[in-house]
C-alpha positions as CSV (number, residue, x, y, z in Angstrom):
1,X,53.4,57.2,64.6
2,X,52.1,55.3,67.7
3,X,53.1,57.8,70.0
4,X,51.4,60.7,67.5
5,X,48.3,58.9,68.0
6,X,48.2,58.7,71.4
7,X,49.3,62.3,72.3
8,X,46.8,63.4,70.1
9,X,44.2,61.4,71.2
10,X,45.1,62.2,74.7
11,X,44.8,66.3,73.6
12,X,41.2,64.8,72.5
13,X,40.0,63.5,75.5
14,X,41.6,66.5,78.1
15,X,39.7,69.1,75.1
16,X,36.5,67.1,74.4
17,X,34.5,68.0,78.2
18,X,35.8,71.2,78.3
19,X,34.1,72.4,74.6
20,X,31.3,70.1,75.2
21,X,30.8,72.1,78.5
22,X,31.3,75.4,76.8
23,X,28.9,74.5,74.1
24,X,26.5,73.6,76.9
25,X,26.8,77.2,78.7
26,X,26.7,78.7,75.5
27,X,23.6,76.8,74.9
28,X,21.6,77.9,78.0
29,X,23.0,81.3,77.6
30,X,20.9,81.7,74.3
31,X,17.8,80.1,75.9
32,X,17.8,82.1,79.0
33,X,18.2,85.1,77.3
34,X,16.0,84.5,74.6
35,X,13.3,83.9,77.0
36,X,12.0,87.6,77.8
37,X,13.7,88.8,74.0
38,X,10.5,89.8,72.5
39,X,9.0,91.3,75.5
40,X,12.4,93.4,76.3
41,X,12.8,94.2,72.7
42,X,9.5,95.7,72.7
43,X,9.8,97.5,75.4
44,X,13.4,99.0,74.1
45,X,15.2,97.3,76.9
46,X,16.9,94.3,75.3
47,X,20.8,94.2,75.0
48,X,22.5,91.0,75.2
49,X,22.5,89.3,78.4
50,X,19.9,91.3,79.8
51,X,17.3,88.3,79.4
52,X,19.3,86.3,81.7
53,X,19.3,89.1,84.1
54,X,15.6,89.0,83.8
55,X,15.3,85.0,83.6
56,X,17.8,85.0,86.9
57,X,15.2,87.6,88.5
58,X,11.9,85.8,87.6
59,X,13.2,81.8,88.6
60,X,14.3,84.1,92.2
61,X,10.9,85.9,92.6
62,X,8.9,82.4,91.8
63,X,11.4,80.9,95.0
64,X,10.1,83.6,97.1
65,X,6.8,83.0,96.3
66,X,7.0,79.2,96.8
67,X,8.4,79.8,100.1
68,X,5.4,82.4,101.4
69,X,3.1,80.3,103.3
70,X,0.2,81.6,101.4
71,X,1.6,81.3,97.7
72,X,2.7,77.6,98.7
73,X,-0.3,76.5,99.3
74,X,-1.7,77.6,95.8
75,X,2.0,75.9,94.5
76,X,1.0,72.9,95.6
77,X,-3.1,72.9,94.8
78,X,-1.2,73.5,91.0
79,X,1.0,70.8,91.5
80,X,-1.7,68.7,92.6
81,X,-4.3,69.4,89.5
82,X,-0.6,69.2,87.0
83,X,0.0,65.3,88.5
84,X,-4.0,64.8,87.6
85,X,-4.1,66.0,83.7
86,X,-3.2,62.8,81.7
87,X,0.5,62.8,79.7
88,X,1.0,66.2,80.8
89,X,1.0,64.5,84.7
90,X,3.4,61.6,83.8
91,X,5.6,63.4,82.6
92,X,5.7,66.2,84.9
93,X,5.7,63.6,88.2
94,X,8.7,62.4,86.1
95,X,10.3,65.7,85.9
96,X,9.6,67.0,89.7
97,X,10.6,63.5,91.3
98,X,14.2,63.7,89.7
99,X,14.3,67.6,90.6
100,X,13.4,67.0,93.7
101,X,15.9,64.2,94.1
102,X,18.7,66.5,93.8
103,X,17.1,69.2,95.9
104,X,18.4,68.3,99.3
105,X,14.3,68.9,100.5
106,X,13.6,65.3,100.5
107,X,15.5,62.3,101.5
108,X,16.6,61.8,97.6
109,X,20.0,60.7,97.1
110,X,21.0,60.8,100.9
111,X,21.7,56.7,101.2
112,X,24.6,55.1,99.2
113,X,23.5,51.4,98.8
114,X,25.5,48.6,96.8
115,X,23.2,47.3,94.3
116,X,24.2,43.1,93.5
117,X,23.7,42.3,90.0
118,X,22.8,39.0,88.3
119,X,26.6,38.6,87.5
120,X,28.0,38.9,90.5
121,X,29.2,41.9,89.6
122,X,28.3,44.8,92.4
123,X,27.6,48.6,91.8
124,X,27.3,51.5,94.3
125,X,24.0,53.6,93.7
126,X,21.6,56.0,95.7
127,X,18.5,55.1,97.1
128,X,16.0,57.6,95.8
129,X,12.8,56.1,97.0
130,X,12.3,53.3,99.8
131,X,8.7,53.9,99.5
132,X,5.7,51.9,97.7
133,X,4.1,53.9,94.7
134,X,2.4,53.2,91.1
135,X,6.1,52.6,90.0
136,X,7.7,50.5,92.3
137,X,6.3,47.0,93.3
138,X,5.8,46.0,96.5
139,X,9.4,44.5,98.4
140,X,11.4,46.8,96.1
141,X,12.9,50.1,96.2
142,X,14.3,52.6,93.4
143,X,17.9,53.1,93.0
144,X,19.8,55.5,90.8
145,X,23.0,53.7,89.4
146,X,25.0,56.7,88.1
147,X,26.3,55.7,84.6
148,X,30.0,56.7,84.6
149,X,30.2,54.2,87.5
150,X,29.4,51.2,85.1
């Protein structure tokens, strides 16, 4: 019975990332495509997946925007008045800084540090900012301690 258990907990574990993945995809599939539904639909154009062709198109035409010198400079007088509007800001900084992090545009995740903890006990982490802001105190720095790692 023992061995039953553990085979089928083993099947469990190999199974559980690859539906929760699926379920994920599946997920983002129905968002993406529902995006532009009601605007395809109206203009007799929708079949299914078509609105992730049209979300893939837009998110690629906003990238070419942001990188035309002109268009980037109203990108970042936006970005600029978004970080000033209260809540909306916060959370928005939030949201761009851990974007950003993984872009490969900034310095973001390019240091591995070893972070000592109050134990004794040591864990590897990225720097993802050495610099001081509202955030960080003064003599500190931010470090992203990934989670399966603990």
């Amino acid at each position: 019975m023992k061995k039953f258990i553990g085979i089928f907990l083993k099947g469990l574990f190999v199974l559980t990332p690859i539906a929760i993945t699926f379920y994920i995809l599946y997920k983002m599939f129905l968002i993406t495509d529902g995006l532009f539904k009601g605007l395809l639909e109206h203009a007799g154009l929708y079949f299914p997946g078509f609105g992730v062709i049209v979300t893939l198109a837009v998110i690629f035409l906003v990238g070419l925007l942001a990188s035309n010198w002109l268009t980037n400079g109203l990108i970042n007088y936006l970005d600029k008045i978004f970080i000033k509007v209260p809540l909306f800001g916060s959370i928005y900084g939030i949201i761009k800084d851990t974007v950003n992090s993984f872009s490969g545009n900034k310095k973001g995740f390019s240091r591995l540090v070893l972070v000592d903890m109050s134990n004794g006990l040591k864990l590897l982490g990225f720097l993802t900012n050495d610099e001081e802001s509202t955030f960080i105190p003064k003599g500190y720095v931010a470090v992203y301690l990934m989670q399966s790692m603990q």
